[in-house]
mmCIF file as gemmi writes it, N, C-alpha and C atoms, coordinates in Angstrom:
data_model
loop_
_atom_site.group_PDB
_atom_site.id
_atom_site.type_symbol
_atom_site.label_atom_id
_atom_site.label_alt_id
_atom_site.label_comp_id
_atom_site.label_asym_id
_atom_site.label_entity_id
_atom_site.label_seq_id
_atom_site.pdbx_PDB_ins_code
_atom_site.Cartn_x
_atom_site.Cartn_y
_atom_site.Cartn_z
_atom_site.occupancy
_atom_site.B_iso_or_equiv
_atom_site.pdbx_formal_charge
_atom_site.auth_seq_id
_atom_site.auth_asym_id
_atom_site.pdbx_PDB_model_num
ATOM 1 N N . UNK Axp A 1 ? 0.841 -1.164 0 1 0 ? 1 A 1
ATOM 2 C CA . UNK Axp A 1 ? 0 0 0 1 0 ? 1 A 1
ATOM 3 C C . UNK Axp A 1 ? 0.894 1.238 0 1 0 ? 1 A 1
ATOM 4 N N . UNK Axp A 2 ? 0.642 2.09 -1.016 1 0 ? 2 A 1
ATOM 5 C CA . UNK Axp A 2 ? 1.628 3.261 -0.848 1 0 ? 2 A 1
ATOM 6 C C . UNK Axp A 2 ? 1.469 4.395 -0.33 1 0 ? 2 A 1
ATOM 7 N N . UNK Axp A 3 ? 2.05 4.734 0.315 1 0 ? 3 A 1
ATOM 8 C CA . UNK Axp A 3 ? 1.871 6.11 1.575 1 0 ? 3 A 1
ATOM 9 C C . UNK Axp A 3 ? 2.879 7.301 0.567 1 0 ? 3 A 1
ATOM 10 N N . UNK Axp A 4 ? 2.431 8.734 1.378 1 0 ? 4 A 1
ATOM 11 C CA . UNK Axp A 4 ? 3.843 9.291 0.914 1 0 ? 4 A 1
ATOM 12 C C . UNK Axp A 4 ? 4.316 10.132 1.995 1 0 ? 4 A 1
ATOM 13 N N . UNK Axp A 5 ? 5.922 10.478 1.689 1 0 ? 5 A 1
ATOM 14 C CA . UNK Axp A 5 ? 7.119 10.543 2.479 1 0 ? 5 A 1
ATOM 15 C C . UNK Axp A 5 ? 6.832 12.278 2.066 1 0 ? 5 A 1
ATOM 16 N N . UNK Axp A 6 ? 6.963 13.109 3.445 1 0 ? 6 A 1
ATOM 17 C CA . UNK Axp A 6 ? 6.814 14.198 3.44 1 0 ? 6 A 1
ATOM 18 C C . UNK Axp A 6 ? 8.03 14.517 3.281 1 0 ? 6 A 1
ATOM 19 N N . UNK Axp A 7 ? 8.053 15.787 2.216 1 0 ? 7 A 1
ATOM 20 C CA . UNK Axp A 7 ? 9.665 16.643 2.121 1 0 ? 7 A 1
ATOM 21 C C . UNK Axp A 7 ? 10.264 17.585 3.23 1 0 ? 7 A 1
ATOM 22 N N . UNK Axp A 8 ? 11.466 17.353 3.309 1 0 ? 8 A 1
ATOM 23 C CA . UNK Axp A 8 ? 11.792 17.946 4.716 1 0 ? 8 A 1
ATOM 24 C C . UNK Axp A 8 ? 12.032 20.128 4.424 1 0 ? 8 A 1
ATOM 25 N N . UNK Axp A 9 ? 11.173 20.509 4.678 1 0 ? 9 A 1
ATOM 26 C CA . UNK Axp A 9 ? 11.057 21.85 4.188 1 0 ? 9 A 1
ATOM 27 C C . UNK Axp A 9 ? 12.636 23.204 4.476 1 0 ? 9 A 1
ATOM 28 N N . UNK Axp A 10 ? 13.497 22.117 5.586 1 0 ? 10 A 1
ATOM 29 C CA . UNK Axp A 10 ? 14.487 22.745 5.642 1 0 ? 10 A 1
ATOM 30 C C . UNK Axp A 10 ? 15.501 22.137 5.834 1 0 ? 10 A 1
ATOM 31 N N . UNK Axp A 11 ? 15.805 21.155 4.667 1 0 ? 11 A 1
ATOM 32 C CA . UNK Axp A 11 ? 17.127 20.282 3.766 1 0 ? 11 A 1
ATOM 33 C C . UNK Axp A 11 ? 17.696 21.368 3.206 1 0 ? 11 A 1
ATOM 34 N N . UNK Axp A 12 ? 18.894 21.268 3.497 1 0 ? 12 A 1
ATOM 35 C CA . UNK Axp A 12 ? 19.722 22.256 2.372 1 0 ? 12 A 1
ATOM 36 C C . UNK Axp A 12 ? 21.152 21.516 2.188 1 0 ? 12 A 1
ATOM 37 N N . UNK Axp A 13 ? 21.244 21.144 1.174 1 0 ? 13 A 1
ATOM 38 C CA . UNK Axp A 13 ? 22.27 20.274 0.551 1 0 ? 13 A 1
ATOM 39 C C . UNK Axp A 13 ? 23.495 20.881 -0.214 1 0 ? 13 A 1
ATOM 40 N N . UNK Axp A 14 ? 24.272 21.322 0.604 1 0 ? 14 A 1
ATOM 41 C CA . UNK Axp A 14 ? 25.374 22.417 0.276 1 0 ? 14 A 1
ATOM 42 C C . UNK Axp A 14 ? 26.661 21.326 -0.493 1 0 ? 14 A 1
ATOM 43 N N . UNK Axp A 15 ? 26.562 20.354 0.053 1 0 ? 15 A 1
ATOM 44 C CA . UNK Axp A 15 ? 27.872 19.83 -0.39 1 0 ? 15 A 1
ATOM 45 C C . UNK Axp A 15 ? 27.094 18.078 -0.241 1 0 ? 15 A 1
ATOM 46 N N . UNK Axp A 16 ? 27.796 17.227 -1.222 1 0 ? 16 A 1
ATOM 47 C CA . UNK Axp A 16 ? 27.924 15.907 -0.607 1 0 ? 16 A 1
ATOM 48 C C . UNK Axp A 16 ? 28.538 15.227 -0.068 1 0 ? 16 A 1
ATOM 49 N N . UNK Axp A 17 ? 28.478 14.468 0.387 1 0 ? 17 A 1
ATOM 50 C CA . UNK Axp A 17 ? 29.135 14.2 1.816 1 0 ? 17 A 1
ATOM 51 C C . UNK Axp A 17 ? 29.311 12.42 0.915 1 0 ? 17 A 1
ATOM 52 N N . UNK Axp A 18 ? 29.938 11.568 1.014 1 0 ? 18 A 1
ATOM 53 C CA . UNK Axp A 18 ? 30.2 9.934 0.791 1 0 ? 18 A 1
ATOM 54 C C . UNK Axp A 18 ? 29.557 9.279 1.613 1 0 ? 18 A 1
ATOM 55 N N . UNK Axp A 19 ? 28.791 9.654 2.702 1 0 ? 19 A 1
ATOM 56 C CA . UNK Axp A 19 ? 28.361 8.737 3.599 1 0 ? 19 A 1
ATOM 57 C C . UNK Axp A 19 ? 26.969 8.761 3.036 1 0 ? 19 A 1
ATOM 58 N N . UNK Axp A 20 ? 26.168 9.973 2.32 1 0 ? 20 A 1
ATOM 59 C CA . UNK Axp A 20 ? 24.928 9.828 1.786 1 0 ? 20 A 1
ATOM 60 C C . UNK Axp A 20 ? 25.09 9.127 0.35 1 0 ? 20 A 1
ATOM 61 N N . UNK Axp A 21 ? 25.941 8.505 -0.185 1 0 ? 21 A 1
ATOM 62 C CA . UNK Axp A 21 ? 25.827 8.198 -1.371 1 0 ? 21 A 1
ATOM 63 C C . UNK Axp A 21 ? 25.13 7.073 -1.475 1 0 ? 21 A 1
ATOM 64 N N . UNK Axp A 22 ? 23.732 6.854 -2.413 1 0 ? 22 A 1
ATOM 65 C CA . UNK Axp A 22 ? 22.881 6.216 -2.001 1 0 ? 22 A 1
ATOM 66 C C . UNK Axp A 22 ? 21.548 6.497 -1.793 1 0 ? 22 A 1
ATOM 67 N N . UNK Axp A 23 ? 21.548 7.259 -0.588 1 0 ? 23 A 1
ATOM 68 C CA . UNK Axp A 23 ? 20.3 7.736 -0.2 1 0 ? 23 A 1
ATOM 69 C C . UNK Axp A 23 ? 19.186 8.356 -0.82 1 0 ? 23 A 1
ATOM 70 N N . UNK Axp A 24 ? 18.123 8.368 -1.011 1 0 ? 24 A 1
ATOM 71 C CA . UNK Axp A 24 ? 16.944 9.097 -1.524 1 0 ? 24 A 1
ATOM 72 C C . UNK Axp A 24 ? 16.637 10.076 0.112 1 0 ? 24 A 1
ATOM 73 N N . UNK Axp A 25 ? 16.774 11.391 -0.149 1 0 ? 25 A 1
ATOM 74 C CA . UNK Axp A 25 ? 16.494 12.444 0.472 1 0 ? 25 A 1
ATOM 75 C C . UNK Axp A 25 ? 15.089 13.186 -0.397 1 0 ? 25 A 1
ATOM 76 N N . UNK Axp A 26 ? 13.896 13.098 0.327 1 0 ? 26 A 1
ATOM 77 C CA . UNK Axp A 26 ? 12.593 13.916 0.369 1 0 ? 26 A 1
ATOM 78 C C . UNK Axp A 26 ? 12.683 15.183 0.364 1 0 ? 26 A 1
ATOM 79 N N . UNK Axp A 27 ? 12.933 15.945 -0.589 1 0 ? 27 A 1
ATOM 80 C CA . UNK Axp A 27 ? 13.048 17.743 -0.506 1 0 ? 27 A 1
ATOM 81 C C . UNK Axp A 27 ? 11.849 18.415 -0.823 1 0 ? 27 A 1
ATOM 82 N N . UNK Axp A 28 ? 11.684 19.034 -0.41 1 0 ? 28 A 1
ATOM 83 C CA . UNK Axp A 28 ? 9.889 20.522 -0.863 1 0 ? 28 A 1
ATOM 84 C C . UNK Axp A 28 ? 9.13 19.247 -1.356 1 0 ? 28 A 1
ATOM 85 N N . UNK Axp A 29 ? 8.393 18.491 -2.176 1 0 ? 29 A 1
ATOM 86 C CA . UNK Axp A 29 ? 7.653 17.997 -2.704 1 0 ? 29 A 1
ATOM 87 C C . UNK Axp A 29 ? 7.629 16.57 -2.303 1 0 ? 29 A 1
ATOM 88 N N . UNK Axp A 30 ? 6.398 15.906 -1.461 1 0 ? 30 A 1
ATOM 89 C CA . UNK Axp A 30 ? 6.45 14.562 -1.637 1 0 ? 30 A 1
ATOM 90 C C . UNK Axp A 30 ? 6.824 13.554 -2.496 1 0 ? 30 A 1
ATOM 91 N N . UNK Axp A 31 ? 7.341 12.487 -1.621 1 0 ? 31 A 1
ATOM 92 C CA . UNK Axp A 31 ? 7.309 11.188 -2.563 1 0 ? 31 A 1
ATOM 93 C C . UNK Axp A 31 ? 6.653 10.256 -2.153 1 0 ? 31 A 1
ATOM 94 N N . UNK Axp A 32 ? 5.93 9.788 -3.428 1 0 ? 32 A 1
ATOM 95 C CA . UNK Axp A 32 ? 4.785 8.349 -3.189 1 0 ? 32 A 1
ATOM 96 C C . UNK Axp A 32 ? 6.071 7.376 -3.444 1 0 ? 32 A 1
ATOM 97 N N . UNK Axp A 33 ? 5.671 6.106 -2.183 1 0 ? 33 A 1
ATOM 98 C CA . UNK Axp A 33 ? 6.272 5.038 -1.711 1 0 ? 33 A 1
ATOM 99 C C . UNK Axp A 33 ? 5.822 4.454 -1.369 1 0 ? 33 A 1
ATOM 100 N N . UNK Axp A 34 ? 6.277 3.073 -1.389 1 0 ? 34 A 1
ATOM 101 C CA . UNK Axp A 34 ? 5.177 1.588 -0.581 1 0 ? 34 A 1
ATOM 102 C C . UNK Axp A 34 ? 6.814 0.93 -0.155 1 0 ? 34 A 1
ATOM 103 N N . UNK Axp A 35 ? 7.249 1.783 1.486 1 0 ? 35 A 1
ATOM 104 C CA . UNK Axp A 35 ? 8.882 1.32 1.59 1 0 ? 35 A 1
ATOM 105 C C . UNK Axp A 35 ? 8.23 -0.296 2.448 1 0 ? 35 A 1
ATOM 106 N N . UNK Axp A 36 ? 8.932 -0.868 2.835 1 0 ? 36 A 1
ATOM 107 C CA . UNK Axp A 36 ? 8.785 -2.103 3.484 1 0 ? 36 A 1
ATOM 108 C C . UNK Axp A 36 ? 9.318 -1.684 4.686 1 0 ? 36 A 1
ATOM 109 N N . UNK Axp A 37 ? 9.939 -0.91 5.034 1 0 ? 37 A 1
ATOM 110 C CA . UNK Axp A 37 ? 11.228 -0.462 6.354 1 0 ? 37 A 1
ATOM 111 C C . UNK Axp A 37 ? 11.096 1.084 6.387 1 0 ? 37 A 1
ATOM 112 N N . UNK Axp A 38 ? 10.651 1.445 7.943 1 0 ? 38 A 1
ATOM 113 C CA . UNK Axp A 38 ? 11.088 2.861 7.755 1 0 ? 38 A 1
ATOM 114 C C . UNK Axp A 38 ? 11.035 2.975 8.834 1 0 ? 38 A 1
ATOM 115 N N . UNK Axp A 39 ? 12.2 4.392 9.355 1 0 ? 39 A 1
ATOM 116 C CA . UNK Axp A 39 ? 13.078 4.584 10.25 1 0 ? 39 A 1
ATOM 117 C C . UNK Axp A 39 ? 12.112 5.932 10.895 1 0 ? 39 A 1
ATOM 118 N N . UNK Axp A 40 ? 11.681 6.178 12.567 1 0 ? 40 A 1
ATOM 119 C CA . UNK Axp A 40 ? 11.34 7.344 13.266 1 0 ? 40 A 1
ATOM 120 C C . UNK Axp A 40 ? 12.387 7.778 14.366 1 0 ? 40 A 1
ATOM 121 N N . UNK Axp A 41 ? 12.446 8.925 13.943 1 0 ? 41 A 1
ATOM 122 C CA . UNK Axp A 41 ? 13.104 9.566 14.902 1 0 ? 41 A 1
ATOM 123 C C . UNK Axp A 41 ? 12.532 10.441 15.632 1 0 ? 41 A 1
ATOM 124 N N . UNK Axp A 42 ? 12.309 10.098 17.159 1 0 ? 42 A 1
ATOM 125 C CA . UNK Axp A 42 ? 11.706 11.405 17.953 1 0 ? 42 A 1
ATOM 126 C C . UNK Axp A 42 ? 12.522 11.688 18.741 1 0 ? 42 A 1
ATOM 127 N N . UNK Axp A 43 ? 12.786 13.319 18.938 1 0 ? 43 A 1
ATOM 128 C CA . UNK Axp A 43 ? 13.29 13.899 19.923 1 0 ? 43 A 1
ATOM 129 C C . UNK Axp A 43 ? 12.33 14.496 21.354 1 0 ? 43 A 1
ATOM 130 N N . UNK Axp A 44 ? 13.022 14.079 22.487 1 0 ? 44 A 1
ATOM 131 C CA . UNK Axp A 44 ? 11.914 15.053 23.152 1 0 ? 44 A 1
ATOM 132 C C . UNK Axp A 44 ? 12.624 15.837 24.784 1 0 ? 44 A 1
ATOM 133 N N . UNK Axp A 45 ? 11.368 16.515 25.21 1 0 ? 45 A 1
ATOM 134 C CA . UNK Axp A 45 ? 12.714 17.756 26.241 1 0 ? 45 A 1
ATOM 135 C C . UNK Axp A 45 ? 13.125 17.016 27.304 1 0 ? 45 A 1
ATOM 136 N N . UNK Axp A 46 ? 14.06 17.1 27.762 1 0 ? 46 A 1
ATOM 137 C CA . UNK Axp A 46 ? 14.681 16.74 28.974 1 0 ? 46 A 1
ATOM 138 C C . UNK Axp A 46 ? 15.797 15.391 28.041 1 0 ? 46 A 1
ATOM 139 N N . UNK Axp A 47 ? 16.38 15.505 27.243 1 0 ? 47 A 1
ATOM 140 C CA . UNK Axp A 47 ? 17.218 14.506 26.363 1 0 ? 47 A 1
ATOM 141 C C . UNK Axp A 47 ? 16.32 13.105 26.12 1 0 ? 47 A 1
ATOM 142 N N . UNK Axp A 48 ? 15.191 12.686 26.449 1 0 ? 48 A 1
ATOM 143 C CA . UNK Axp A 48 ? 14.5 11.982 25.878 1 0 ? 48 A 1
ATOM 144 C C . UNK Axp A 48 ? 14.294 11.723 23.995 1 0 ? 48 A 1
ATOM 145 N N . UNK Axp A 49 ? 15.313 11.13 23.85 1 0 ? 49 A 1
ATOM 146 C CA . UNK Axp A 49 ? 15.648 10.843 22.034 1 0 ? 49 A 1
ATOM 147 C C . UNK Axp A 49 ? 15.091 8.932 22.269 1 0 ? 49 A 1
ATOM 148 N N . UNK Axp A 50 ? 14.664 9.046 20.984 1 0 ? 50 A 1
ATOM 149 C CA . UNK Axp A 50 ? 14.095 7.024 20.872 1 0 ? 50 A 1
ATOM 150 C C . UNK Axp A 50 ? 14.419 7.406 18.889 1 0 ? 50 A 1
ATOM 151 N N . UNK Axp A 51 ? 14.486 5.931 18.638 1 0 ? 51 A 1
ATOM 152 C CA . UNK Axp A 51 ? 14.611 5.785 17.616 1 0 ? 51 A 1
ATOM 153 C C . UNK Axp A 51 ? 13.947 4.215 16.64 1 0 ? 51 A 1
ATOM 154 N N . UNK Axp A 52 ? 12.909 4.375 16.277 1 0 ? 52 A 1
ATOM 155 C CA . UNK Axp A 52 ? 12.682 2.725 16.018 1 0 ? 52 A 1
ATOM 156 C C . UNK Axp A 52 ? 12.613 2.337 14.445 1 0 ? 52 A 1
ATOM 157 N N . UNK Axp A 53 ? 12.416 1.44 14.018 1 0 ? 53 A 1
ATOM 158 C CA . UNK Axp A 53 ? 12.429 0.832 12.743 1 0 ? 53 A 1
ATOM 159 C C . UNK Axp A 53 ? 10.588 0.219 12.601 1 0 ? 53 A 1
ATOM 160 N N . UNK Axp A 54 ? 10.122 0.504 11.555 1 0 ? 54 A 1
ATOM 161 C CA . UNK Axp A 54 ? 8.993 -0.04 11.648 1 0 ? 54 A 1
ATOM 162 C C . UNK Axp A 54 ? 8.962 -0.658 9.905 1 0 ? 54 A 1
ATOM 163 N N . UNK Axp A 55 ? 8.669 -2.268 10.516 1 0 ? 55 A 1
ATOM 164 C CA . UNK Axp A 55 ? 8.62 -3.281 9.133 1 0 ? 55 A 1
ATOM 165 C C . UNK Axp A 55 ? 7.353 -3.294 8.651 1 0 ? 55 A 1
ATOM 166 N N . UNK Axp A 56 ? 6.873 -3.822 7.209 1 0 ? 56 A 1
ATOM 167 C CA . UNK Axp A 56 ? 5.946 -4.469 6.992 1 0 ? 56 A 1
ATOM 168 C C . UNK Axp A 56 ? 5.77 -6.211 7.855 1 0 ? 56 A 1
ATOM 169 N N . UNK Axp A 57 ? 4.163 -6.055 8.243 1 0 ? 57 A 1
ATOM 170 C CA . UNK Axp A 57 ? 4.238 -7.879 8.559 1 0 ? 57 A 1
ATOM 171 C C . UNK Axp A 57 ? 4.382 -8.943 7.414 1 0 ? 57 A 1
C-alpha cells in the first residue's frame, strides 16, 4: 500500500558528503512510496531521544 514521504522543508544540501551516497532524500515535494522499512526519529525535552524501525508484517 503506498503512503507518501513528506519533504523535509528545511534540507539544504550544500555539499555531498560519501556517507549519503545512495540515499533518496525527500526535498519541498512529496514522494509516493510503498517502503517495506522505515526509520522514526523522535526527539523530546529533557534529552528523551528514541529511535525505532517499523517493518511491513
Amino acid at each position: 500500500m503506498p503512503g507518501a514521504g513528506p519533504g523535509a522543508a528545511s534540507f539544504r544540501a550544500h555539499r555531498r558528503l560519501p556517507e549519503g551516497e545512495g540515499l533518496r532524500f525527500v526535498r519541498g515535494t512529496p514522494v509516493v512510496a510503498g517502503p517495506d522499512l522505515v526509520q522514526v526519529n523522535a526527539f523530546g525535552f529533557g534529552g528523551v531521544n528514541a529511535v525505532t524501525l517499523v517493518g511491513r508484517a
